[in-house]
C-alpha positions in Angstrom: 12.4 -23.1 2.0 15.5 -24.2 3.9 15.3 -27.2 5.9 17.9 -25.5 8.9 15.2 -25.1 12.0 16.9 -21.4 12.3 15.4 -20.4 9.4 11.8 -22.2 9.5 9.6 -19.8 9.0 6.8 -22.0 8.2 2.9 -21.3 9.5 2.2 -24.1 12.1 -1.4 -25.1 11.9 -3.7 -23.8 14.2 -4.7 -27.4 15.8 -0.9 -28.7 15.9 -0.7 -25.5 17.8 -3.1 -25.6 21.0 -2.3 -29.8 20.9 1.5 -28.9 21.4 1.1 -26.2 24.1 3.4 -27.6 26.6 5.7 -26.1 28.9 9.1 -26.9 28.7 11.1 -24.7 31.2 11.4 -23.7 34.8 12.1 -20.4 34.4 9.9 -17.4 34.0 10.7 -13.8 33.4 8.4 -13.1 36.5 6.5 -10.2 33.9 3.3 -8.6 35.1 1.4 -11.0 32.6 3.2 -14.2 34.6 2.1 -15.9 37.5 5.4 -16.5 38.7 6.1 -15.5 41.9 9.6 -15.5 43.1 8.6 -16.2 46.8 6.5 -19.2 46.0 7.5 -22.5 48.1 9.9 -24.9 46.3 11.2 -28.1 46.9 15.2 -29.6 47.0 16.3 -32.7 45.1 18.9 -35.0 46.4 21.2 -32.9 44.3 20.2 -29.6 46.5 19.3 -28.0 43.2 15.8 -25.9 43.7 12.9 -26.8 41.2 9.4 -25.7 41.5 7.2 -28.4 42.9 5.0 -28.6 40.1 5.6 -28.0 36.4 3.1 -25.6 34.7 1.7 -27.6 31.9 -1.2 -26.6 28.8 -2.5 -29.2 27.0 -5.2 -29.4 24.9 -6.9 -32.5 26.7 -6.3 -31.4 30.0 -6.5 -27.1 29.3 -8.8 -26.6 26.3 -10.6 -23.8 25.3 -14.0 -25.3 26.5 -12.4 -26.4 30.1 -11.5 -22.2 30.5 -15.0 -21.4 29.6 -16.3 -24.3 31.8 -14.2 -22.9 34.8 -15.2 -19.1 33.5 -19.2 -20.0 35.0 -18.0 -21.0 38.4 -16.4 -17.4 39.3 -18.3 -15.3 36.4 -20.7 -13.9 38.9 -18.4 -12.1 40.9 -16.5 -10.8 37.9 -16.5 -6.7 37.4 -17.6 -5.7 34.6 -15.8 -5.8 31.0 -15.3 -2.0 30.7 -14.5 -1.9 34.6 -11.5 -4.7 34.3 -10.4 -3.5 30.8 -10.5 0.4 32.8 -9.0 -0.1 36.4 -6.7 -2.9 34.9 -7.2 -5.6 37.9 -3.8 -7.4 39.2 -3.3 -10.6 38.9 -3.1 -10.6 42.6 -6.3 -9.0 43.5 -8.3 -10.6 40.9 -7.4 -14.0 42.9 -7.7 -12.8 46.9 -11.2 -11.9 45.6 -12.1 -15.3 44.0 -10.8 -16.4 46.8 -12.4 -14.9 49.4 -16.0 -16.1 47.4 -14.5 -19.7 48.2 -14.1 -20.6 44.9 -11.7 -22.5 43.1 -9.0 -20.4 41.2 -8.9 -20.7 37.2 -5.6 -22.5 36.4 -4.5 -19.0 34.7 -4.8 -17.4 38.3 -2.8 -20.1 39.8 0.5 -19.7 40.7 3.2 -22.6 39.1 3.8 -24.3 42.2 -0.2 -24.5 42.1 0.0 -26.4 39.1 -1.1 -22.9 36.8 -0.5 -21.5 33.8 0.2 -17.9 32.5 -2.7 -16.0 31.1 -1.0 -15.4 27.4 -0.8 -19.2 27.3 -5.1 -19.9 28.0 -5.7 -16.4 26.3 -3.6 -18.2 23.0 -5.0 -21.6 23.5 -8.8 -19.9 23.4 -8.1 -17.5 20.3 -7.0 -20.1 18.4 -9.7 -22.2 19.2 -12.2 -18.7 17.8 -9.7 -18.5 15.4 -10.7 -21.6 13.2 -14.1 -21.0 13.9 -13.6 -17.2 12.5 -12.6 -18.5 9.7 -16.1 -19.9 8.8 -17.9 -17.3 9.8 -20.2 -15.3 7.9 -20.5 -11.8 8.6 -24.2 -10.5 8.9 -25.9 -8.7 5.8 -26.4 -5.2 8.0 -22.5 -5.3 8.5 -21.4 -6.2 5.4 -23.6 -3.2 4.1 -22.3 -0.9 5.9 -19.0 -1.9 5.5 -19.3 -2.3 2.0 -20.6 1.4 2.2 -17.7 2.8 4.1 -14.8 1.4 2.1 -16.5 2.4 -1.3 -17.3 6.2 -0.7 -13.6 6.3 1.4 -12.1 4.6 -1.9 -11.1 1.8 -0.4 -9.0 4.0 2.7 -11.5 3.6 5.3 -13.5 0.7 7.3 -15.8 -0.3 9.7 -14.4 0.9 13.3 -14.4 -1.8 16.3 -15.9 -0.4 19.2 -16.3 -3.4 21.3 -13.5 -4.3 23.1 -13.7 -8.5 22.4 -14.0 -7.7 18.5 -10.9 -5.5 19.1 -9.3 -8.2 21.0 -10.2 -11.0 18.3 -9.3 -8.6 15.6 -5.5 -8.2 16.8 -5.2 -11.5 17.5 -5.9 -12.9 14.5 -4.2 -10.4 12.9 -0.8 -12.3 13.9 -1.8 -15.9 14.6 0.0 -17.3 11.7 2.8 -16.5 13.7 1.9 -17.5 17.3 4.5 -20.4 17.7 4.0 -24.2 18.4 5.4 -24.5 21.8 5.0 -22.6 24.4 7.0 -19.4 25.3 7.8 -16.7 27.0 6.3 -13.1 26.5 9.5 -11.7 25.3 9.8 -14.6 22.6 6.2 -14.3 21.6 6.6 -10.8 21.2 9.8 -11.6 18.8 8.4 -14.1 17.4 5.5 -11.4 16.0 7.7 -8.9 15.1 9.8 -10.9 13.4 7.0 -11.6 10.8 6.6 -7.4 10.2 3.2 -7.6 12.7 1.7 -5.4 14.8 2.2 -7.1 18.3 -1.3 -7.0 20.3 -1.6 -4.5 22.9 -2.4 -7.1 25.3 1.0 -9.0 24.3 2.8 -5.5 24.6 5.4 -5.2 27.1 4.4 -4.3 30.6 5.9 -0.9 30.4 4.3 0.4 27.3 1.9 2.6 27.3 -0.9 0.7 25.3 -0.5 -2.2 27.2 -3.3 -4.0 29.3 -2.8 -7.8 31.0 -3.3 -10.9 29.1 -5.7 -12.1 31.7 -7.8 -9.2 31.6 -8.2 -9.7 27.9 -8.5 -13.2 28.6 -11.8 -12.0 30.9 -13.3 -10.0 28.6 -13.5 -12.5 25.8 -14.7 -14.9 28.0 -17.5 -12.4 29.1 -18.4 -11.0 25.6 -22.1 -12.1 24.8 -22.8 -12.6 28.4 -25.0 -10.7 30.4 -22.2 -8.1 31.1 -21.4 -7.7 27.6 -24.7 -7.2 26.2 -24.4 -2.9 26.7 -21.9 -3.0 24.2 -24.4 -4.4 21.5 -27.7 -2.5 22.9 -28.6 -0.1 20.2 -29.5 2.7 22.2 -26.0 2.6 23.7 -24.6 2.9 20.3 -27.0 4.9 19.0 -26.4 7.6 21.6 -22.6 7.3 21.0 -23.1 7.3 17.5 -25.2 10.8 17.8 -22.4 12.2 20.5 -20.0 11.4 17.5 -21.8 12.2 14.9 -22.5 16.0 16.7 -18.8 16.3 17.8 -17.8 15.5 14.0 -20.0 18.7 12.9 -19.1 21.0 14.9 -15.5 20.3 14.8 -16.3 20.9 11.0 -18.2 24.2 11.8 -15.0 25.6 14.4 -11.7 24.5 12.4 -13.5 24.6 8.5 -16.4 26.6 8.4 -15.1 29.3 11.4 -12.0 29.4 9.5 -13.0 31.1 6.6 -15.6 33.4 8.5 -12.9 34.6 10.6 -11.2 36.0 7.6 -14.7 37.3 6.5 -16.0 38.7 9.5 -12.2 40.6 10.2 -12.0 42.0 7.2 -15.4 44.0 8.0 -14.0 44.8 11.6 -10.9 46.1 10.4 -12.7 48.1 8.1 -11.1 46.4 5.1 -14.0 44.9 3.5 -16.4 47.0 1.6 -18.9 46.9 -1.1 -16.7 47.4 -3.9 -14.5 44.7 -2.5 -16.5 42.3 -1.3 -15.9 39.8 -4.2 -12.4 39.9 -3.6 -12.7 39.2 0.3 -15.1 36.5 -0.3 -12.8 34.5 -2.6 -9.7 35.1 0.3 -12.5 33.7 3.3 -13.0 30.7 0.5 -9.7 30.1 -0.1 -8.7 30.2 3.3 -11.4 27.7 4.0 -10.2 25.2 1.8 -6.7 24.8 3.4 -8.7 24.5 6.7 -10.2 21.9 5.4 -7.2 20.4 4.4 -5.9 20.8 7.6 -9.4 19.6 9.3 -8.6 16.4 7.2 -4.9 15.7 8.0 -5.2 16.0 11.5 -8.8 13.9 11.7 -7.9 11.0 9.1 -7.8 7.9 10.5 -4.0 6.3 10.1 -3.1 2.4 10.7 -0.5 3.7 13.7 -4.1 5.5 16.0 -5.5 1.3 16.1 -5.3 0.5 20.1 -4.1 4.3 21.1 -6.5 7.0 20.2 -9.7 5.8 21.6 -8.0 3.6 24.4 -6.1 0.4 23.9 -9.0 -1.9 23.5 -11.5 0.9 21.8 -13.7 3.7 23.8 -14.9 1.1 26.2 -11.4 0.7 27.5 -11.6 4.4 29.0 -13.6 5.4 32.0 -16.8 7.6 30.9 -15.7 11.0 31.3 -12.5 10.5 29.3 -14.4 7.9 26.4 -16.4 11.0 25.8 -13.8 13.7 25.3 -11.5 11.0 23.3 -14.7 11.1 21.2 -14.9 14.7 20.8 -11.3 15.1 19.9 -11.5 12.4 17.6 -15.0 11.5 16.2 -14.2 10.4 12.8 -12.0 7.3 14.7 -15.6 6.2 16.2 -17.3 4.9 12.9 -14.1 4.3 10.9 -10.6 3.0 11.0 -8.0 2.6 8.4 -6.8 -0.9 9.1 -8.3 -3.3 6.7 -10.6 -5.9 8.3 -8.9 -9.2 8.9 -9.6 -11.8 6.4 -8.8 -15.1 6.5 -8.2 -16.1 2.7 -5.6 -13.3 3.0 -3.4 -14.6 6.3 -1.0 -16.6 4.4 0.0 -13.6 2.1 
């Protein structure tokens, strides 16, 4: 590798990376995932030239992963739920007015600059990475690794295990690209380069405020911080999944039994209405409804495989649980395959640097 800094591509270390999260400008592209506000009070120098009265700083002894989840219990109770934040997409601004009005202290990601805060992508980076080395040790538990081990071998190797809760989804993308989160601290617009410059999919939560797929860094931030709580635990109940999992599971069929199966007895049951099927022809006729029913099956397939480009879009941008009931059940029943499989490979640590 080239020593010139323009072309240091290097992978900082995960721990040189939360230690060396310091902010080193002013300015702010005042995004939705910011918590810059341009009418906030600032001060005059001697010089008359405006800075903001206090510099937004993240460091790993003052801002650590363990001091956002230490903050997390003091306003967790009046929290909405997971699926509720991740639905209605709380501002920034209301999420504060009602912390405030509990009379609590404001996290440091809610605060604004002049408050002495932080943005959201900064704590949401600083506590991934903390998981992140962690994730890297883990073991994965014998039932999953069954199953996934099931659904990659009878796919071939094309399908996997689908993430339906929205942390794992979070966690998933996230670690997906944080080789290249950088050292220092920056803004959205540069992390966001910074990703794509290395050929990764940019998290939806990263995703510029106008797309589609996007949802705020600070309410992913919240749901991470909530996952395993007692708000969380629906999304691991097994009668919750196993209900979805039926609902799927049914959908699945009888999308098999209208586009496949209903295909080819379409071409059966016309033949006899238009009077074109009879006994001396039926073999003929029942090779044309079989025929037929192959390329609907084809079809069936091409439009119901999963594909690397649905991941964060067709069952919401942070999985089913992103979408409000009524429309997490007909994303289901247009696309029930996408509930128990997906075709992005699960993340693997031993293959990051590749």
């Amino acid at each position: 590798r080239t020593q010139d800094s323009r072309f240091d591509d290097t992978f900082p270390q995960t721990n040189a990376i939360m230690a060396s999260l310091v902010c080193k400008t002013n300015n702010d592209d005042g995004s939705i995932d910011s918590n810059f506000d341009p009418e906030t009070p600032i001060v005059r120098n001697g010089s008359g030239i405006s800075t903001l009265s206090v510099k937004a700083t993240l460091e790993s002894q003052e801002y650590d992963a363990a001091t956002i989840r230490a903050e997390f219990k003091t306003y967790q109770s009046i929290l909405p739920e997971p699926e509720k934040l991740l639905q209605e997409q709380h501002s920034f601004q209301l999420l504060r007015q009602n912390i405030q009005k509990s009379g609590i202290d404001l996290p440091r990601f809610l605060k604004y600059k002049f408050e002495g805060g932080i943005k959201p992508h900064h704590a949401l980076c600083c506590l991934l990475l903390s998981e992140h080395i962690a994730e890297e040790r883990k073991q994965v538990g014998v039932t999953l690794a069954v199953y996934s081990w099931l659904i990659s071998t009878l796919s071939f190797g094309y399908l996997h295990r689908q993430l339906n809760s929205p942390a794992e989804f979070i966690r998933d993308q996230f670690n997906r690209v944080a080789r290249a989160i950088p050292a220092d601290v920056v803004k959205p617009s540069v992390l966001r380069k910074k990703i794509r410059d290395r050929g990764l999919t940019i998290p939806n939560y990263f995703l510029d405020p106008e797309e589609e797929k996007q949802f705020p860094p600070h309410i992913a931030l919240l749901v991470i911080l909530q996952d395993k709580e007692v708000e969380s635990i629906k999304f691991y109940n097994l009668a919750y999944r196993a209900a979805f999992a039926s609902f799927a599971f049914v959908a699945l069929l009888l999308r098999i039994v209208l586009e496949v199966i209903g295909g080819a007895g379409a071409i059966w049951g016309g033949a006899e209405v238009f009077t074109l099927r009879t006994a001396d022809n039926a073999d003929f006729w029942q090779w044309i409804s079989i025929a037929v029913g192959v390329l609907c099956f084809f079809r069936f397939v091409t439009l119901n495989a999963p594909q690397k480009e649905d991941e964060g879009d067709i069952l919401g941008p942070a999985g089913p649980w992103s979408l409000r009931f009524p429309v997490r059940l007909r994303a289901v029943c247009d696309h029930p395959f996408h509930y128990f499989v997906r075709a992005l490979r699960p993340f693997s640590s031993n293959k990051k640097k590749n």
